[in-house]
C-alpha angles and dihedrals in degrees: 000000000000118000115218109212121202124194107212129156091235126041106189097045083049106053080041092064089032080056087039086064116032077054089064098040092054081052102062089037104061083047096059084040089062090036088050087046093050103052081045099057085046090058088049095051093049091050101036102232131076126276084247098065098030083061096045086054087041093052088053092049095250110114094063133230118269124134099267089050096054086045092056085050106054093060096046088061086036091061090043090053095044086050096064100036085060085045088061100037086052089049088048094048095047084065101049086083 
């Protein structure tokens, strides 16, 4: 694990500001996490199978490409990518204590 070092004049403002917004990053991710979810879920109903097994056709080039299917794509990866993002940001904040 690497470890990030700031020089600032005052530690505990700064780590209060650093906690501020992490909070409020946290925050917009896990909207966009719902609002990703949800578009998901809409896909699946539509198809008929679960974004986990659509994407494991997709990654082995057997779900097509038409537009809907990119776009179901898209947001897989999107989640995924959302998902570790808040996974970071919750590691961070636990170490702003």
């Amino acid at each position: 694990m690497e470890v990030i070092k700031f020089k600032v004049s005052d530690v505990a403002t700064a780590i209060g500001v650093l906690e501020t917004s992490l909070k409020r990053e946290k925050f917009l991710l896990e909207r966009s996490i719902l609002d990703t979810k949800k578009k998901l879920k809409d896909f699946e109903v539509k198809n008929g199978m679960r974004s986990e097994e659509f994407f494991e056709k997709f990654d082995k080039g057997l779900a097509g490409d038409d537009q809907d299917t990119m776009l179901w794509a898209a947001e897989y990866e999107a989640l995924k990518l959302l998902e570790k993002e808040r996974s970071i940001v919750e590691r961070m904040l636990s170490q702003c204590k």
